[in-house]
C-alpha positions in Angstrom: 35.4 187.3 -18.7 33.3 185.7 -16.1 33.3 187.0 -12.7 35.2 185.7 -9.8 33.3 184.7 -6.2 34.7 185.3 -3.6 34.1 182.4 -0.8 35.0 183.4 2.9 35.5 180.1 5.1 34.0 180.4 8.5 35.3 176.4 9.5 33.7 173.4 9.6 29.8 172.7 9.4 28.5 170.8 12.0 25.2 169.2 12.9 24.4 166.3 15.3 25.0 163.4 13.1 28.2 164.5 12.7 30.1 165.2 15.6 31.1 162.1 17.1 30.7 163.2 20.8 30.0 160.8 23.3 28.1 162.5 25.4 28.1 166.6 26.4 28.6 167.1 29.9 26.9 169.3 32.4 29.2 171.7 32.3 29.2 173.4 28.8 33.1 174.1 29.0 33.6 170.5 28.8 33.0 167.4 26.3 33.3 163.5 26.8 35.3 161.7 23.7 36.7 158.4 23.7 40.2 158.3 24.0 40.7 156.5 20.2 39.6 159.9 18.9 42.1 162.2 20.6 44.9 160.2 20.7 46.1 160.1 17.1 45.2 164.0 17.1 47.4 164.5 20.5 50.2 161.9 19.2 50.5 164.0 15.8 50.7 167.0 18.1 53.7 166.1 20.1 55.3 165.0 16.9 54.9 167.8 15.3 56.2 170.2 18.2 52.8 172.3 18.5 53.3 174.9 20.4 49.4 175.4 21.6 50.3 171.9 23.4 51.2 174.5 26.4 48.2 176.2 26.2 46.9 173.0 27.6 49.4 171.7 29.8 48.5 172.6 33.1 44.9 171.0 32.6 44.0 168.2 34.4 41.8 165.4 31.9 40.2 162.9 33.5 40.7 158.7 33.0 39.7 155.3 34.3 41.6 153.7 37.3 42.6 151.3 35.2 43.8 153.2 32.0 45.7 155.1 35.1 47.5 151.8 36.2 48.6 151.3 33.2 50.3 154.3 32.5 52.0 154.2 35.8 53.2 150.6 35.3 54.4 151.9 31.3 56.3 154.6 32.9 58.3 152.4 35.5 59.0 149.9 33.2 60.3 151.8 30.0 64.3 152.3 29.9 65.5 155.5 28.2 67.5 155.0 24.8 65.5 151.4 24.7 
């Protein structure tokens, strides 16, 4: 009978050409990532009721003046139950 490995997972491998990171800021406790990538991630999130979304809710995230707008003009318009 042939022996069994065992294989311990330590999480993904990554190297530069793989990270899709815009750009690292100063600050090594913060990275810059487009907003397409962490959308879909945040959106699954919420719709999955994660509860290590309040980890995170009392951090502030900074957006464009426009992208801020927006959202302020979405959240006056949109009706409840619509």
């Amino acid at each position: 009978m042939a022996m069994r490995k065992l294989k311990i997972y330590n999480g993904p491998d990554y190297d530069q050409s793989s990270v899709s990171l815009l750009q690292t800021a100063s600050d090594t406790g913060t990275v810059k990532v487009s907003l397409g990538e962490v959308l879909p991630l945040l959106a699954d999130a919420v719709a999955s009721q994660r509860t290590w979304l309040t980890d995170f809710e009392d951090d502030s995230v900074t957006i464009s003046a426009d992208l801020y707008d927006v959202l302020q003009a979405y959240r006056h318009f949109r009706r409840p139950g619509a």
